[in-house]
N, C-alpha and C positions, 0 to 999 in steps of 0.2 A: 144861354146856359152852357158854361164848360162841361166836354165830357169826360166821366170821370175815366180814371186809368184803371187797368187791370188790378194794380194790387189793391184800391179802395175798394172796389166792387168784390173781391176774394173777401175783403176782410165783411162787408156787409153780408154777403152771402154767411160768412164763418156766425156771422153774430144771429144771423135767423135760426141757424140751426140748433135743435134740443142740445141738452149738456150729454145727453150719450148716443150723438151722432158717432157712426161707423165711418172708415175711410171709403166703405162703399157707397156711403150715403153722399159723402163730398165728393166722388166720383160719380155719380147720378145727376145732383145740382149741378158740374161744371157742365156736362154732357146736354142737359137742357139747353143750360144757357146760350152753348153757341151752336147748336141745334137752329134754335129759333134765331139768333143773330144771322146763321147763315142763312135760313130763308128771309128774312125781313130782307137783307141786299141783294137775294136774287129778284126779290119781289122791286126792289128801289131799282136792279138795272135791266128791270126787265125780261127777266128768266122765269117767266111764267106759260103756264099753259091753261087753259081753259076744265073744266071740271068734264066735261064731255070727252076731251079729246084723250084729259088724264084716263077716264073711266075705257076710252078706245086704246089704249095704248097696253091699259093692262085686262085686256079682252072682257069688260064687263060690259052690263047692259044698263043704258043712263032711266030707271024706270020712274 
């Protein structure tokens, strides 16, 4: 399966959205999106840590 390009995906994003979407609303949606795009390729090269060590790093307790 091709993947698709930036502007299809802009334009499918535009079509989910209500008819009185704000510019901050399509600013929200973009900001997900490559949100989760940037973890999904840390997560594919390997740029992960463990939930323990997440929860050590930011002085929590793993209860």
């Amino acid at each position: 399966m091709p993947k698709s390009s930036v502007k299809e995906e802009a334009r499918r994003l535009a079509e989910r959205l209500p008819e009185d979407a704000t510019w901050e609303d399509v600013q929200y949606e973009v900001y997900v999106r490559q949100a989760i795009e940037a973890g999904l390729n840390d997560s594919q090269e390997g740029r992960t840590v463990s939930l323990n060590e997440a929860r050590r790093r930011f002085g929590l307790t793993s209860e």
